[in-house]
C-alpha positions in Angstrom: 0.0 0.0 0.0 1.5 2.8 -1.0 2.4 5.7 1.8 0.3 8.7 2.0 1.5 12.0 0.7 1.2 15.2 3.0 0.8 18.7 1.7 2.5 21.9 2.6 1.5 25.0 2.3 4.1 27.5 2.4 3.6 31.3 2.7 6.8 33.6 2.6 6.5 37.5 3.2 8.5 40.6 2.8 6.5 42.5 5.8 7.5 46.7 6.3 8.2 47.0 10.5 5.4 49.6 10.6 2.9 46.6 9.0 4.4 44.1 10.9 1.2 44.3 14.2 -1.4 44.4 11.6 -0.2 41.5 9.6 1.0 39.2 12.6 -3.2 39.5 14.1 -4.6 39.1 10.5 -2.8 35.9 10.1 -3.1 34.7 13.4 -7.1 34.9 13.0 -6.6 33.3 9.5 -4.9 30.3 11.3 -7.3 29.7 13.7 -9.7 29.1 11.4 -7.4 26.8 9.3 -6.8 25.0 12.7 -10.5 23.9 12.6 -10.6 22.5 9.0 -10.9 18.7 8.5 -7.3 17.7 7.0 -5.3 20.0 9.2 -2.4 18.5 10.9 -0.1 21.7 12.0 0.9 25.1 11.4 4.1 27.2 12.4 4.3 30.7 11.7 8.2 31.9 11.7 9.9 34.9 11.8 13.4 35.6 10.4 16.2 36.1 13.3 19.3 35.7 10.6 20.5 35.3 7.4 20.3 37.0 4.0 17.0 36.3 3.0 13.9 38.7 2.3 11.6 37.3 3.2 10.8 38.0 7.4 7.7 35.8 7.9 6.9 32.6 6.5 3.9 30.7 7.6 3.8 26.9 7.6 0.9 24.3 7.2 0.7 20.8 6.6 -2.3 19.1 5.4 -3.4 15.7 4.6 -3.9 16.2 0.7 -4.6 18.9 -1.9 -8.5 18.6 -1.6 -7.8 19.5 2.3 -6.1 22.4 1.8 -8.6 23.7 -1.5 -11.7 23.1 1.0 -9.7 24.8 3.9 -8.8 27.9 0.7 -13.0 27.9 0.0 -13.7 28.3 3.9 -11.2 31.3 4.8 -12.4 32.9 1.7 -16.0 33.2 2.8 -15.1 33.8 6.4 -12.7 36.9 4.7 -15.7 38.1 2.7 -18.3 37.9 5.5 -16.4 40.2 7.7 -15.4 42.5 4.7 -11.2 41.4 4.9 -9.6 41.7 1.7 -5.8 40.1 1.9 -5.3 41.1 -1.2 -6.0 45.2 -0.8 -4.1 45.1 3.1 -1.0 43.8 1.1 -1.0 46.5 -1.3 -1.9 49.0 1.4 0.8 47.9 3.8 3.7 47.4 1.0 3.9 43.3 1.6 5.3 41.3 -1.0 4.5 37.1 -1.2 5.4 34.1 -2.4 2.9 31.5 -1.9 3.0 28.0 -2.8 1.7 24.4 -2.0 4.7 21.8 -1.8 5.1 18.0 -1.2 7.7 16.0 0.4 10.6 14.6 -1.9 11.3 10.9 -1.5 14.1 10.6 0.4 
């Protein structure tokens, strides 16, 4: 039987100091609600102490498949759009940059 294969979900940010408060709490609301969702199996979020990179914050978040983590996409969406949150517009606003992408493990 073969073994099963995890997703990751891995969200990098260049985040300005003076957005840094505003960002931190809208993320932090966004993972509770991702901590709920059927599929979920655990989240870091990580903040840059050293090194060269540019990105500051990266947020982490395994799931059990793809369909887990498209139905967990659907369910912040609406939850955003109920209470009027655009991601989207605040990262424009607040001068944030992303790179956001789903990965899997490589066999070893």
């Amino acid at each position: 039987m073969p073994e099963k294969t995890t997703i990751v979900r891995i969200d990098k940010f260049v985040v300005p100091q003076t957005a840094r408060a505003e960002f931190l709490q809208k993320v932090r609301a966004t993972h509770e609600i991702l901590r709920r969702q059927p599929g979920f199996i655990r989240d870091a979020l990580l903040e840059q102490v050293s090194g060269p990179g540019r990105f500051n914050i990266v947020t982490v978040a395994e799931w059990e498949s793809q369909a887990a983590i498209d139905a967990a996409r659907a369910v912040v969406m609406k939850a955003h759009a109920e209470s009027g949150f655009s991601p989207q517009e605040m990262m424009a606003r607040l001068g944030i940059e992303a790179d956001i992408a789903d990965y899997k493990p490589l066999d070893a």
